[in-house]
PDB file of N, CA, C and O in Angstrom:
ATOM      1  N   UNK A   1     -14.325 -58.729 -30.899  1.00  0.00           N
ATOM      2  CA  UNK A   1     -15.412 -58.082 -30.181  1.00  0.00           C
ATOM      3  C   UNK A   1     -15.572 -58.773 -28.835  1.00  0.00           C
ATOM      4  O   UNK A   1     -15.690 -59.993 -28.713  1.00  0.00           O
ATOM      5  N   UNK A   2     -15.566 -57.839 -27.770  1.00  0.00           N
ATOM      6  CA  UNK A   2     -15.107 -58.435 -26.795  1.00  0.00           C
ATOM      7  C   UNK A   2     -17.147 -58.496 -26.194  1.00  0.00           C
ATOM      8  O   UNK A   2     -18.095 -57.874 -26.673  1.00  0.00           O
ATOM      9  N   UNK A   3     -17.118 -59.489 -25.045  1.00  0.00           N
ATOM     10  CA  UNK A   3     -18.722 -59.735 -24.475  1.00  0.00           C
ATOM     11  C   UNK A   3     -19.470 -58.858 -24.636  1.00  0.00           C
ATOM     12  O   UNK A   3     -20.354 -58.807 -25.491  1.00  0.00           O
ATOM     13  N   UNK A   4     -19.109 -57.773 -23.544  1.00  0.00           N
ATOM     14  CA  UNK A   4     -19.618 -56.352 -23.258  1.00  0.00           C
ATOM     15  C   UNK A   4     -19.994 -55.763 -24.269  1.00  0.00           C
ATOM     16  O   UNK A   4     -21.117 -55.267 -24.359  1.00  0.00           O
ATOM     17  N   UNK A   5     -18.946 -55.716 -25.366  1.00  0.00           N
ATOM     18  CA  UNK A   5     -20.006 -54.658 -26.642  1.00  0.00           C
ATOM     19  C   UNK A   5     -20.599 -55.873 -27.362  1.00  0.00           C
ATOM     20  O   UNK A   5     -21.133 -55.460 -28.392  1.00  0.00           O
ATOM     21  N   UNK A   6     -20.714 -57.077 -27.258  1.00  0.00           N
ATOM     22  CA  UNK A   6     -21.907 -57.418 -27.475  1.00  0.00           C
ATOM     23  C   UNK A   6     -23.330 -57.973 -26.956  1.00  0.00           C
ATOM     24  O   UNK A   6     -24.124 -58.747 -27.490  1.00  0.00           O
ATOM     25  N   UNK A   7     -23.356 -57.409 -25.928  1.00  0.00           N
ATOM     26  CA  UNK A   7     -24.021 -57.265 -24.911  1.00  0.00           C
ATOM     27  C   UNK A   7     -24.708 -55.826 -25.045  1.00  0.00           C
ATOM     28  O   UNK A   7     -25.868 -55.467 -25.247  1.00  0.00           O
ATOM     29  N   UNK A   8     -23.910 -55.384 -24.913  1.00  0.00           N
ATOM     30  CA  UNK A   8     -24.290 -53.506 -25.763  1.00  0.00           C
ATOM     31  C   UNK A   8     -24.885 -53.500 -27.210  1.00  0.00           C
ATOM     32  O   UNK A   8     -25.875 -52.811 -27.454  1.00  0.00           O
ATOM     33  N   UNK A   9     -24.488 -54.006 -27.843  1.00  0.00           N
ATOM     34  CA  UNK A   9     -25.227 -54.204 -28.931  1.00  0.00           C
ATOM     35  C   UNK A   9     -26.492 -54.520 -28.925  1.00  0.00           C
ATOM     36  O   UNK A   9     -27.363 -53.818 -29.439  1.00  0.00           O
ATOM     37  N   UNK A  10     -26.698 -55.635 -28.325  1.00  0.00           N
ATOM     38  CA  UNK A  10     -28.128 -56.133 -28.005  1.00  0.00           C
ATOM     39  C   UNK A  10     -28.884 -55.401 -27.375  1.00  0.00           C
ATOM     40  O   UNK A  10     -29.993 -55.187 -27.864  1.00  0.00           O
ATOM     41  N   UNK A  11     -28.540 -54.818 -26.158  1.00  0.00           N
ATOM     42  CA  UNK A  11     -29.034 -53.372 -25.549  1.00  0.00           C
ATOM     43  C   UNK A  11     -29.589 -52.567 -26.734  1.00  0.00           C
ATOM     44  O   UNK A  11     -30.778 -52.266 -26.626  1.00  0.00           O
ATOM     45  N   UNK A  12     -28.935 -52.150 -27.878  1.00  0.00           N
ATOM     46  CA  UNK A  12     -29.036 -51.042 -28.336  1.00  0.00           C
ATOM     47  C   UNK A  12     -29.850 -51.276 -29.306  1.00  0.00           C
ATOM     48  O   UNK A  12     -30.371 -50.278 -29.804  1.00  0.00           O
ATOM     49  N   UNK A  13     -30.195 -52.554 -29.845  1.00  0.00           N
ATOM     50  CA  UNK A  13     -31.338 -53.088 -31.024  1.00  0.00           C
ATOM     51  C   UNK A  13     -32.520 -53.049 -30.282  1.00  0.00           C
ATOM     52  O   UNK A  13     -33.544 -52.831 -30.930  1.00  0.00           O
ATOM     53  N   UNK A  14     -32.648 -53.253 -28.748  1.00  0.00           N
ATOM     54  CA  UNK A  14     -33.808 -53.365 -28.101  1.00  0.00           C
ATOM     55  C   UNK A  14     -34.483 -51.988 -27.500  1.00  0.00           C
ATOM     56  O   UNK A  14     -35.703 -51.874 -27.386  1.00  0.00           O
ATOM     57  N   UNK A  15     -33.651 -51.067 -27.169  1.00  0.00           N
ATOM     58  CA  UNK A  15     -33.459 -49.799 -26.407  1.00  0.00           C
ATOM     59  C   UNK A  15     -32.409 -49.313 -27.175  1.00  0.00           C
ATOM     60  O   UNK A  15     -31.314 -49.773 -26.852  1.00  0.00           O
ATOM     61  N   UNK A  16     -32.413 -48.720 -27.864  1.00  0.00           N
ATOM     62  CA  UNK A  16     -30.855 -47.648 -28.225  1.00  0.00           C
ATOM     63  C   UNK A  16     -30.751 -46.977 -27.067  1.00  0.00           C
ATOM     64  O   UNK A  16     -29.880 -47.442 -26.332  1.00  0.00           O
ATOM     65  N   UNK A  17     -31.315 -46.075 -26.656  1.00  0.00           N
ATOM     66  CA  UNK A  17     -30.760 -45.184 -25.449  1.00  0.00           C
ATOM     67  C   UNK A  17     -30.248 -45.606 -24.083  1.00  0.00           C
ATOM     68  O   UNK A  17     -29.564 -44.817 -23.433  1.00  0.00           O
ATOM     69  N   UNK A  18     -30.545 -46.809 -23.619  1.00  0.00           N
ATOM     70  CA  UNK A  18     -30.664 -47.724 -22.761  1.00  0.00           C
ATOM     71  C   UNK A  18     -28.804 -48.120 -23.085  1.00  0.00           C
ATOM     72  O   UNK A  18     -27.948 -47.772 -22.272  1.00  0.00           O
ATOM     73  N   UNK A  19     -28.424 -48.944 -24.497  1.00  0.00           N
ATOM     74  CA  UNK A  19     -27.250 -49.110 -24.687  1.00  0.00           C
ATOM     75  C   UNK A  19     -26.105 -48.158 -24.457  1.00  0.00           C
ATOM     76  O   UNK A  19     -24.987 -48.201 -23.944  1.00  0.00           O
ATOM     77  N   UNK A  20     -26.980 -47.162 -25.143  1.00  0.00           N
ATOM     78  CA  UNK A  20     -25.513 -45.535 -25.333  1.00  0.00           C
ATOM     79  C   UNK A  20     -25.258 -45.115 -23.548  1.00  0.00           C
ATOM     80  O   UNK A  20     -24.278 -44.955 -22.819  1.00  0.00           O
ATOM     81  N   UNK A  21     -26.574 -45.066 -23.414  1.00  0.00           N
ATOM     82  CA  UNK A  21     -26.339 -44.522 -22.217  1.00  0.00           C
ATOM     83  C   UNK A  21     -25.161 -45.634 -20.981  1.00  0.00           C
ATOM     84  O   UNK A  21     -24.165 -45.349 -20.316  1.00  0.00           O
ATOM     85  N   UNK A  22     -25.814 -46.690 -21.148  1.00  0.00           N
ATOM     86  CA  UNK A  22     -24.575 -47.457 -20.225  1.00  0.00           C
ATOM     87  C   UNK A  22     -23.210 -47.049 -20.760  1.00  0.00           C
ATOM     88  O   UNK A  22     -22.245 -46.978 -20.000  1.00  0.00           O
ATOM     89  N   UNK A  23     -23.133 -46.822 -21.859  1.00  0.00           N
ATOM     90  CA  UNK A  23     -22.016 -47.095 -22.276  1.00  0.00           C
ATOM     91  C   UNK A  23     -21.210 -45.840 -22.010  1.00  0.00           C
ATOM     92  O   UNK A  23     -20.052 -45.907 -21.596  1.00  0.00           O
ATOM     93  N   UNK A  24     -21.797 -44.758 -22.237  1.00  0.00           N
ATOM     94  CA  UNK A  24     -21.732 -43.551 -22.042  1.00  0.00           C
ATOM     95  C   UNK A  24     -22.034 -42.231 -21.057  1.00  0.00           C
ATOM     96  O   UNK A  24     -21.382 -41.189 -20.984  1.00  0.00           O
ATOM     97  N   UNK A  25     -23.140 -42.587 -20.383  1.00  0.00           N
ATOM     98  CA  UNK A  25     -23.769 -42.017 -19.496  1.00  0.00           C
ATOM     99  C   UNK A  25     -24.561 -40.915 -19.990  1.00  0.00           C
ATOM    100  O   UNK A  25     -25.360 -41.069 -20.914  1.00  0.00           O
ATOM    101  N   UNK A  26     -24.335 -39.592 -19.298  1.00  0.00           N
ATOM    102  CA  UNK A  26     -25.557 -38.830 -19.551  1.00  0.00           C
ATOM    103  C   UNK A  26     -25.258 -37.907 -20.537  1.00  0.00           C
ATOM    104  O   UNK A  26     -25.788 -36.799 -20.613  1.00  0.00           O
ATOM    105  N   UNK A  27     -24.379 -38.362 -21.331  1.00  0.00           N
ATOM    106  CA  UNK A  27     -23.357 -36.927 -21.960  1.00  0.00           C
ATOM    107  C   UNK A  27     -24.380 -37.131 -23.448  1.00  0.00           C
ATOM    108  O   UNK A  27     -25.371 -37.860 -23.412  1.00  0.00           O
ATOM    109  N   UNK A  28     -24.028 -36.485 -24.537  1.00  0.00           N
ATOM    110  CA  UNK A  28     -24.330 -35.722 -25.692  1.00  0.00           C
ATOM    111  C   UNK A  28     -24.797 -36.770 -26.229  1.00  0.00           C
ATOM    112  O   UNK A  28     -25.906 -36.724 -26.762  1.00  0.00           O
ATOM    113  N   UNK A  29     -23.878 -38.213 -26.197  1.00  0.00           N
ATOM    114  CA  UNK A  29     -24.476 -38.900 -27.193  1.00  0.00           C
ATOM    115  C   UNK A  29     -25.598 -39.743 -26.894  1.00  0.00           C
ATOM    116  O   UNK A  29     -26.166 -40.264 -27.853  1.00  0.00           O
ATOM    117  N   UNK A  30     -26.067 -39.996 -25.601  1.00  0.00           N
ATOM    118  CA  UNK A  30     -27.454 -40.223 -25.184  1.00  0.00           C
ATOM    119  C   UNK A  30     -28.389 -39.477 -25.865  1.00  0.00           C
ATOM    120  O   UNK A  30     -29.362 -39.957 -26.447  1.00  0.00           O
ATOM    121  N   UNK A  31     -28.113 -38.331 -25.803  1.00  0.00           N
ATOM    122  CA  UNK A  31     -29.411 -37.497 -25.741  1.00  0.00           C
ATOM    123  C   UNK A  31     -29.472 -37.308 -27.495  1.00  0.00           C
ATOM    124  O   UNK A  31     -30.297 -36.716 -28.189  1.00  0.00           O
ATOM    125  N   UNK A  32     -28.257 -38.061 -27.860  1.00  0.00           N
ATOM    126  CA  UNK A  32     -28.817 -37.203 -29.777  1.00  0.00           C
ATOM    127  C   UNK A  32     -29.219 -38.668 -29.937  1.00  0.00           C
ATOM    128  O   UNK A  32     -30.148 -38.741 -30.740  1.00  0.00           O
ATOM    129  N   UNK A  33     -28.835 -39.921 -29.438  1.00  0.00           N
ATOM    130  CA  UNK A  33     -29.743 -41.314 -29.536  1.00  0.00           C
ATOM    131  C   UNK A  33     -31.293 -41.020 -28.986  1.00  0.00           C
ATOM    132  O   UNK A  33     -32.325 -41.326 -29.583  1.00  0.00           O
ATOM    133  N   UNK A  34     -31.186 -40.335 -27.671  1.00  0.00           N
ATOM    134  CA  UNK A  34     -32.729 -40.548 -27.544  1.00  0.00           C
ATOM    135  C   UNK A  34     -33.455 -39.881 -28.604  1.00  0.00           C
ATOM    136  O   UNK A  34     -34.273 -40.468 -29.312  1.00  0.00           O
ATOM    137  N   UNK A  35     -33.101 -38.414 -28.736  1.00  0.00           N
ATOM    138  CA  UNK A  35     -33.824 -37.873 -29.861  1.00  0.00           C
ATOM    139  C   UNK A  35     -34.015 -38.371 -31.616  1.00  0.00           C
ATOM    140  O   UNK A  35     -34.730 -37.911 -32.507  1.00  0.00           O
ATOM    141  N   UNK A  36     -33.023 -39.507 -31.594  1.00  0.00           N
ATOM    142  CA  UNK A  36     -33.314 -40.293 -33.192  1.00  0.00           C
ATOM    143  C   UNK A  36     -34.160 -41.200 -32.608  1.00  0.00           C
ATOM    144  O   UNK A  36     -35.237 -41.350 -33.186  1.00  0.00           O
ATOM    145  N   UNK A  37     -33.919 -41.993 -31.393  1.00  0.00           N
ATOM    146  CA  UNK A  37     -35.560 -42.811 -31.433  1.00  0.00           C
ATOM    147  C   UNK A  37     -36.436 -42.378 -31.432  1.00  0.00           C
ATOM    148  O   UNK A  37     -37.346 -42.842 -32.120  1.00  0.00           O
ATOM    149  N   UNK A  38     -36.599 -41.302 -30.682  1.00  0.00           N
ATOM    150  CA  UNK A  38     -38.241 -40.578 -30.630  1.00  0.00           C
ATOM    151  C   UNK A  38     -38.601 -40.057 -32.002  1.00  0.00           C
ATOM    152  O   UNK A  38     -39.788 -39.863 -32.265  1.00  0.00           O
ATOM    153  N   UNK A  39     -37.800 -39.853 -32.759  1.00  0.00           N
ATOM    154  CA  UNK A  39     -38.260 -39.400 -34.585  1.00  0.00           C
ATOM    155  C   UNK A  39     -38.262 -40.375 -34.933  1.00  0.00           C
ATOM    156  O   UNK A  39     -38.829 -40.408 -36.025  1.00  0.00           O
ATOM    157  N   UNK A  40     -37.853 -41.518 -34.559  1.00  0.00           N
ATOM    158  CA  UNK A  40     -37.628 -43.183 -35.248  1.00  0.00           C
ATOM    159  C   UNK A  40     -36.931 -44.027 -35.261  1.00  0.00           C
ATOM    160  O   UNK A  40     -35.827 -44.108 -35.800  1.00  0.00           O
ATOM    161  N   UNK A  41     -37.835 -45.212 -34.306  1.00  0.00           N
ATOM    162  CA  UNK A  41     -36.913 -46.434 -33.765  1.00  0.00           C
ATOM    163  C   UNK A  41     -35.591 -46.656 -34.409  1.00  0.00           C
ATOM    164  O   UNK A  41     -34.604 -46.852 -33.699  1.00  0.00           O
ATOM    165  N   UNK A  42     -35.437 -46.627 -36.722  1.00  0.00           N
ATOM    166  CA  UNK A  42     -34.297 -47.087 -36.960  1.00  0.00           C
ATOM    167  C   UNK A  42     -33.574 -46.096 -36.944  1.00  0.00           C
ATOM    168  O   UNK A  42     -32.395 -46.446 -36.894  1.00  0.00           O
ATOM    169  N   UNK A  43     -33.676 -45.240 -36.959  1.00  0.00           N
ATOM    170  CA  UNK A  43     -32.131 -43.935 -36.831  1.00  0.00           C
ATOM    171  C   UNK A  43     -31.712 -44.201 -35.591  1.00  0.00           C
ATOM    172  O   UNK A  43     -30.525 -44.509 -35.489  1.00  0.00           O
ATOM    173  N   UNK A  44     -32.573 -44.156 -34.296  1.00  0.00           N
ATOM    174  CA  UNK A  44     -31.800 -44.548 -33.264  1.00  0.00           C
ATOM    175  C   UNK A  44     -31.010 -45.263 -32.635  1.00  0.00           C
ATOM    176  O   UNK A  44     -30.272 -45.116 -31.661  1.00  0.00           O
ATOM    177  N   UNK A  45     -31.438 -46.607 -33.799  1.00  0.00           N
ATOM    178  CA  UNK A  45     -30.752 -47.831 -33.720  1.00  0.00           C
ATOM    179  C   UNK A  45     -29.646 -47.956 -34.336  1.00  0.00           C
ATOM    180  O   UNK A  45     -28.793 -48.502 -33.636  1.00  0.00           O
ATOM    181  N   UNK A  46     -29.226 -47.607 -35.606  1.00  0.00           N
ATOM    182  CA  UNK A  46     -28.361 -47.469 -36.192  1.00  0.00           C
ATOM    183  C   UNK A  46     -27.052 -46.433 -35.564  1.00  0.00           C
ATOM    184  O   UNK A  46     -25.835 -46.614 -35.529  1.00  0.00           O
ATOM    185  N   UNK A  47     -27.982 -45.204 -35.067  1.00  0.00           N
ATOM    186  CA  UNK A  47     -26.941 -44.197 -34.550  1.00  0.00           C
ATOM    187  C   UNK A  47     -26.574 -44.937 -33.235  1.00  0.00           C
ATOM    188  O   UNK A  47     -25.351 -45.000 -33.108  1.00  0.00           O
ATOM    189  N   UNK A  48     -27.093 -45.374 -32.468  1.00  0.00           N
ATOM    190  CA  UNK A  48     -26.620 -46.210 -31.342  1.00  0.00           C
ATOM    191  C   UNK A  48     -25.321 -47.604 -31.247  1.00  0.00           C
ATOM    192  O   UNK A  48     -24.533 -47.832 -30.329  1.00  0.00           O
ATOM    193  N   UNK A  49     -25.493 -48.285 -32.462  1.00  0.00           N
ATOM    194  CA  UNK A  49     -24.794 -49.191 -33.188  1.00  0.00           C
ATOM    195  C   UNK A  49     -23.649 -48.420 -33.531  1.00  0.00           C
ATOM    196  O   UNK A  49     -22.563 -48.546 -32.965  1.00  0.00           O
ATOM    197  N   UNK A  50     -23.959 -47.379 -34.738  1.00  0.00           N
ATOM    198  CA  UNK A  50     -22.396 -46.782 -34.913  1.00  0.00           C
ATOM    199  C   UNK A  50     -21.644 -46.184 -33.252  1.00  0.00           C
ATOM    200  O   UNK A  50     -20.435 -45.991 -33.120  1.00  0.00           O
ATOM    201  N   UNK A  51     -22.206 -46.070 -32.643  1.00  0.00           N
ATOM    202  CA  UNK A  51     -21.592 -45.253 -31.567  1.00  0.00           C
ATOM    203  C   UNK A  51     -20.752 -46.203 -30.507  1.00  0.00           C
ATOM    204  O   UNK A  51     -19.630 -45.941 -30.071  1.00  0.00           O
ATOM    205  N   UNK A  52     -21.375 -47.111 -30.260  1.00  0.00           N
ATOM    206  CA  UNK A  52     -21.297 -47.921 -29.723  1.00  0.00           C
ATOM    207  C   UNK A  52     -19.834 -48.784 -30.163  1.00  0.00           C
ATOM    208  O   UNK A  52     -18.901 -48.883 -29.366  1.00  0.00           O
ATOM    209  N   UNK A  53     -19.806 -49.242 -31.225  1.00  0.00           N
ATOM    210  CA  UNK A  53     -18.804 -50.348 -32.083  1.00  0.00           C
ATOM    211  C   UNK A  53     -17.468 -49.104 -32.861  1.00  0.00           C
ATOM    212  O   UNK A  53     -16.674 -49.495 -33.717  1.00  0.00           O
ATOM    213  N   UNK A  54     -17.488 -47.644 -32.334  1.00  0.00           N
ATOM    214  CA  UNK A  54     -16.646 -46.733 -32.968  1.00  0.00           C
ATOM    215  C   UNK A  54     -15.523 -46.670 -32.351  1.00  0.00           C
ATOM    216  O   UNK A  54     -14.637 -45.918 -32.756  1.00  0.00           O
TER     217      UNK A  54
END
């Protein structure tokens, strides 16, 4: 695991959308992270984590 994704990681336990999005930008998987945080911090977190480390 190289710095950056864990650096991203940490991003993404604190902010999920914040992580995906660097990582990703503005595309699909931002927006289905933002919408699991806004129903709930841990889905977002988790879905951010898998996305992230895939």
């Amino acid at each position: 695991m190289s710095t950056a994704t864990f650096i991203d990681i940490i991003l993404a336990i604190i902010l999920p959308p914040l992580g995906v999005f660097l990582k990703f930008g503005c595309k699909v998987e931002f927006w289905i992270c933002l919408v699991l945080t806004l129903l709930g911090y841990l889905p977002g977190i988790i879905y951010a984590i898998f996305v992230i480390t895939k």
